[in-house]
C-alpha positions as CSV (number, residue, x, y, z in Angstrom):
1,X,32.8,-40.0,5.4
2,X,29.4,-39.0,3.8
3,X,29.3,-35.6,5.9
4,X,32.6,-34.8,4.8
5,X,32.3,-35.7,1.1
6,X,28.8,-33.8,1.1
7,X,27.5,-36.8,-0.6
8,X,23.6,-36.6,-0.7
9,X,22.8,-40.3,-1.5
10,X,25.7,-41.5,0.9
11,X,23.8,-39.3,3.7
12,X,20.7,-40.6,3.0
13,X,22.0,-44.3,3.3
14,X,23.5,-43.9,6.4
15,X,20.1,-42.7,8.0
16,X,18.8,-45.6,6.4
17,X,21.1,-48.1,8.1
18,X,21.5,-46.0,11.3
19,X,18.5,-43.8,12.0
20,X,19.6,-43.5,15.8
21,X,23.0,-42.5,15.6
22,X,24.5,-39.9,17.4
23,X,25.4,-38.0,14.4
24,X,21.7,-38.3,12.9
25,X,20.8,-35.4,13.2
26,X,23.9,-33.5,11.9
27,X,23.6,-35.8,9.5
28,X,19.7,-34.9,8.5
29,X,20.5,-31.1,8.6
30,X,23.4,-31.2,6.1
31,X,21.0,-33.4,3.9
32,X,18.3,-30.7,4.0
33,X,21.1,-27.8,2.7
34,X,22.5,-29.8,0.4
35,X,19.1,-30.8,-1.4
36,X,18.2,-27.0,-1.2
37,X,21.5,-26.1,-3.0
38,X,21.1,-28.7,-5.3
39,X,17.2,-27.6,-6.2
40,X,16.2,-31.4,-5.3
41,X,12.1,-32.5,-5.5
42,X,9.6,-31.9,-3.9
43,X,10.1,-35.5,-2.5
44,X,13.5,-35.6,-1.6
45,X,13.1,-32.6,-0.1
46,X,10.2,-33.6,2.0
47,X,12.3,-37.7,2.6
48,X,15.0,-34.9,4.0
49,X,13.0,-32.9,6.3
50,X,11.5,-36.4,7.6
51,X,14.8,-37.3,8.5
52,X,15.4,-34.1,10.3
53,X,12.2,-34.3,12.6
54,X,13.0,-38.1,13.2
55,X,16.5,-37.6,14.9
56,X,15.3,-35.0,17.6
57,X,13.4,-35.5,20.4
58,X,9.5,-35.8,19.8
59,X,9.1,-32.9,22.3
60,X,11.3,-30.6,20.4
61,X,10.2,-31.5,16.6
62,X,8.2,-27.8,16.1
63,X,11.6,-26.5,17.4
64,X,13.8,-27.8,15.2
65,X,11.2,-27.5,12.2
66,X,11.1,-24.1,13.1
67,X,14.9,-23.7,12.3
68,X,14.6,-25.7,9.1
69,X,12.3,-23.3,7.7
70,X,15.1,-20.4,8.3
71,X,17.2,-22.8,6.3
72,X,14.7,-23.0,3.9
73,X,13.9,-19.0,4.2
74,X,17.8,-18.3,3.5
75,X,17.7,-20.5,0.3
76,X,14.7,-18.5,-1.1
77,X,12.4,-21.8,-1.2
78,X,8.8,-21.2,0.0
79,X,8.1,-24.9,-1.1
80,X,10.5,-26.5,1.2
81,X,9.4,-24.0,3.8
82,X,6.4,-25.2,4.2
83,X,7.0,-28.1,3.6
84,X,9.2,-28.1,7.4
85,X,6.7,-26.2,8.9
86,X,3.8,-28.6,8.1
87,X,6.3,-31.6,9.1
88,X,6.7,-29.7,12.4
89,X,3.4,-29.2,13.2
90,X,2.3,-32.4,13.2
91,X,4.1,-32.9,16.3
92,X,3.5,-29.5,17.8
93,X,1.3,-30.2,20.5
94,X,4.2,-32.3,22.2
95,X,6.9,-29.7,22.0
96,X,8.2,-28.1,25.2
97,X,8.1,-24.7,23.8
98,X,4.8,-23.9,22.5
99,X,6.2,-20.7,21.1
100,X,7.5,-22.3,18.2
101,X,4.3,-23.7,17.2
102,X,2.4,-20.2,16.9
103,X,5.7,-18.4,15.5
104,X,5.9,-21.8,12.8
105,X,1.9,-21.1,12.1
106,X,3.1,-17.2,12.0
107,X,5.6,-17.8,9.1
108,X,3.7,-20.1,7.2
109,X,1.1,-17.5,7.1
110,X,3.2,-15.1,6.0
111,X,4.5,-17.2,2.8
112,X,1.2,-18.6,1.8
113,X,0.3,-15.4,1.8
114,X,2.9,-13.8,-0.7
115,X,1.7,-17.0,-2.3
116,X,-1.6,-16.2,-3.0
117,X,-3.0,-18.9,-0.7
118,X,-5.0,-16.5,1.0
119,X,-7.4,-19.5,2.9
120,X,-4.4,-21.1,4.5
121,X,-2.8,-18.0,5.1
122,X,-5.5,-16.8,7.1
123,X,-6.0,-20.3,9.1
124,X,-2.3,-20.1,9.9
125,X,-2.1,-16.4,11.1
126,X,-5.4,-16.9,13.0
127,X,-3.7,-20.1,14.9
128,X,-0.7,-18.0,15.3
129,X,-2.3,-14.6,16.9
130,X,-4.3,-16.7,19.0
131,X,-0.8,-18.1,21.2
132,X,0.8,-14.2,19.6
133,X,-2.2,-11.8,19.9
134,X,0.2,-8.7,20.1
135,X,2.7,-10.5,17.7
136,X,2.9,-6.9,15.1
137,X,3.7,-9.0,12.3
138,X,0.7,-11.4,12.7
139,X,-1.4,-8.2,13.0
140,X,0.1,-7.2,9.9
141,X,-0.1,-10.1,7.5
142,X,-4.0,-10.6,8.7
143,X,-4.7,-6.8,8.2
144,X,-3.1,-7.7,4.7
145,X,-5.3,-10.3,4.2
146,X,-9.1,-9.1,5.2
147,X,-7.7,-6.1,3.1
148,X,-7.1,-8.1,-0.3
149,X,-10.9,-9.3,1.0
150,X,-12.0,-6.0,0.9
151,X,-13.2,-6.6,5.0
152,X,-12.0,-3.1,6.0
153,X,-12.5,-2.4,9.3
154,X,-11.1,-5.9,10.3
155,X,-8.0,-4.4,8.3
156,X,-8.3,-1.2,9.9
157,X,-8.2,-3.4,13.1
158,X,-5.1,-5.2,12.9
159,X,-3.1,-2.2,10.8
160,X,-3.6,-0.4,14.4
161,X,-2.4,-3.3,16.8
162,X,0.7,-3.9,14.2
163,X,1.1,0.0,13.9
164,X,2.1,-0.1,17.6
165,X,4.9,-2.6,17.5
166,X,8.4,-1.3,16.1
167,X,9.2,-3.8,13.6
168,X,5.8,-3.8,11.6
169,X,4.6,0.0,12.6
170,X,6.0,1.7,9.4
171,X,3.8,-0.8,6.7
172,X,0.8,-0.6,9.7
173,X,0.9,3.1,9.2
174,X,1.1,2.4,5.3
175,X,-1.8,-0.1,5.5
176,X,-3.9,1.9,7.2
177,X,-3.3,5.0,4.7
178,X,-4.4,3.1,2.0
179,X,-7.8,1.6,2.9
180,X,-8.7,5.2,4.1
181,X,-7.6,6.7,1.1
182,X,-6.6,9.8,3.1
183,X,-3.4,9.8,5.5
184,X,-5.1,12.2,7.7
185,X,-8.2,10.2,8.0
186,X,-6.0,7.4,8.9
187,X,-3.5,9.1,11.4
188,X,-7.2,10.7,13.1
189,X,-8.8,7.2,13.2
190,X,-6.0,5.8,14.8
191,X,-5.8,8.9,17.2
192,X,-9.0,7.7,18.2
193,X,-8.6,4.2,18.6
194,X,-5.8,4.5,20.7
195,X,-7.1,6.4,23.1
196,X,-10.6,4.5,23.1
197,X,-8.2,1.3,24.0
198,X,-6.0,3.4,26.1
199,X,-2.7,2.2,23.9
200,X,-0.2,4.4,22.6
């Protein structure tokens, strides 16, 4: 009755009286959209999320974090985000696909870093190109990141292992243009560096 009235405090009461159900985690997940349409706290977002990782296995709680934060992405709310990322990597070591951990650690990189949290950005993108290390979009966002702290060649490092990967290759090619100041000197270097690591 409470999944089919969208009632948020109806769905919260039944996971409170039956935390085991079957329908828990259905349950959870319409919670956690309709909080994020209705621009709910901080706290009743995170009470939502809670609920989420609760009715799932423990060895699939980065996994089903993981899709929470596309919820969260498609609703435009870095908050939430990482909010369900951090919830999900508490359990992370236990999940059967360790993918979703790095590619959780990836995204919440990404954010803090639109966010300006440039210390937790780079802890996250560092945990995540250690399980991702060709991962373009992990090179990207950390070339982004030693750029803004003016660390150049470790820019210049990661622009040229994202520039080689199709869906982060055209801002590589971008990055590395503008800490050389000069397209060609950026098109030569990574001429060279490519054939000194035998990539193309």
């Amino acid at each position: 009755s409470a999944m089919v009235d969208e009632d948020r405090e109806q769905l919260a009461a039944f996971l409170e009286a039956f935390p085991g159900h079957r329908l828990a985690r259905e349950a959870a997940e319409l919670l956690v959209t309709l909080q994020l349409i209705a621009g709910a706290e901080e706290e009743e977002m995170r009470t939502a999320l809670r609920w989420v990782d609760r009715s799932v296995p423990a060895d699939l709680r980065a996994t089903a974090a993981l899709e929470q934060m596309k919820t969260c992405s498609a609703f435009g709310v870095a908050e939430s985000l990482i909010l369900a990322g951090e919830i999900g990597l508490e359990g992370g070591r236990d999940d059967r696909y360790p993918e979703a951990v790095h590619e959780s650690h990836a995204r919440l990189g990404e954010v803090q870093l639109e966010l300006g949290d440039e210390t937790k950005a780079w802890r996250h993108l560092l945990s995540a190109a250690f399980g991702m290390p060709e991962d373009g979009m992990v090179n990207l966002n950390l070339g982004r990141f030693y750029e803004q702290q003016g660390r150049y060649k470790r820019a210049f490092s990661r622009f040229v292992q994202a520039s080689i990967v199709a869906d982060s290759g055209p801002q590589a090619v971008e990055g590395l243009a503008r800490i050389s100041g000069d397209e060609r000197f950026a098109y030569d270097s990574y001429r060279r560096f490519i054939a000194m690591y035998g990539r193309i």
